[in-house]
N, C-alpha and C positions, 0 to 999 in steps of 0.2 A: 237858201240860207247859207250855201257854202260859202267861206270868203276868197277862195281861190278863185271861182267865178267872176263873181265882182264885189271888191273890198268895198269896204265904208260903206252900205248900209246898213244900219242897224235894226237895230231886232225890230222896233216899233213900225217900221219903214217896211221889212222885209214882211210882216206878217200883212201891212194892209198891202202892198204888194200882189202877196198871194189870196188873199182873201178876195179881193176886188176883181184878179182874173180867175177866179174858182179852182183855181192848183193846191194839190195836197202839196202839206207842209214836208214833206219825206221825198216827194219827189226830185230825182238828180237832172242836172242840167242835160245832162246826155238823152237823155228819154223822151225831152221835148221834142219833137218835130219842127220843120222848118216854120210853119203856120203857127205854130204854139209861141215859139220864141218871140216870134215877130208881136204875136199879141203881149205876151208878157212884157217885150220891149216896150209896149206904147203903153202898156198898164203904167207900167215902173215910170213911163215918164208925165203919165198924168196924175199919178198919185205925190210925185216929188213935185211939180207945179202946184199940185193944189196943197202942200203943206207950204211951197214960200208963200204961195199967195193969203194965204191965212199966217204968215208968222212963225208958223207948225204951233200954234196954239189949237189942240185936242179940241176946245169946245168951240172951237170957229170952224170945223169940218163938217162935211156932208152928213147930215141925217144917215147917209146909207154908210158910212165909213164905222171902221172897227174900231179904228185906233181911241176913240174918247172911254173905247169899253171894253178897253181887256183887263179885266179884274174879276174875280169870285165874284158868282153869280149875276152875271149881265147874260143880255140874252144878245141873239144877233140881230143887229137894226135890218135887215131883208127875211128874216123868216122868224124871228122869235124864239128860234131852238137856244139851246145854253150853251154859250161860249164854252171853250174846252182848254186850258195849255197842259203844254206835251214840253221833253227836249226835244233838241233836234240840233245836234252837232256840238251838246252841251249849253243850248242857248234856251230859256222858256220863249216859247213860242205860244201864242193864240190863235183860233179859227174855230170856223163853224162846224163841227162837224157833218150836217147838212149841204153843205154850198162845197166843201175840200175834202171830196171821197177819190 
């Protein structure tokens, strides 16, 4: 979620981002590993294909994706636990508690 990292994407993006490759939301770019990144790479770039390919219309995304339900009280489409948002760099952020330990 840092923008130093990489600017422009935003919150909605960065949390299914991280939700999709099971990465805490606090975690620093530095801490990844070279294996880690490289997954995060390809997360971030099938999460940004599947929002053009849907429009980034929320309820045209995967059943398993966050993003139509980051609101008070939804649960997480892969395990059912309760969505949670935190800040995190001053931005709300959403994730599973479950899935982003």
């Amino acid at each position: 979620m840092d923008q130093q990292s990489i600017a422009g994407i935003g919150n909605v993006y960065s949390d299914e981002i991280l939700f999709q490759a099971g990465e805490p939301l606090e975690k620093k770019v530095g801490a990844f590993s070279q294996k880690e990144r490289k997954h995060l790479f390809h997360t971030m770039k099938r999460v940004l294909q599947t929002a053009i390919r849907h429009q980034a219309d929320p309820g045209r995304f995967p059943r398993t994706y966050l993003t139509p339900r980051r609101r008070e009280g939804e649960q997480c489409p892969k395990c059912g636990a309760g969505l949670r948002a935190t800040k995190v760099n001053g931005r709300r952020a959403w994730y599973c508690p479950q899935h982003q330990h």
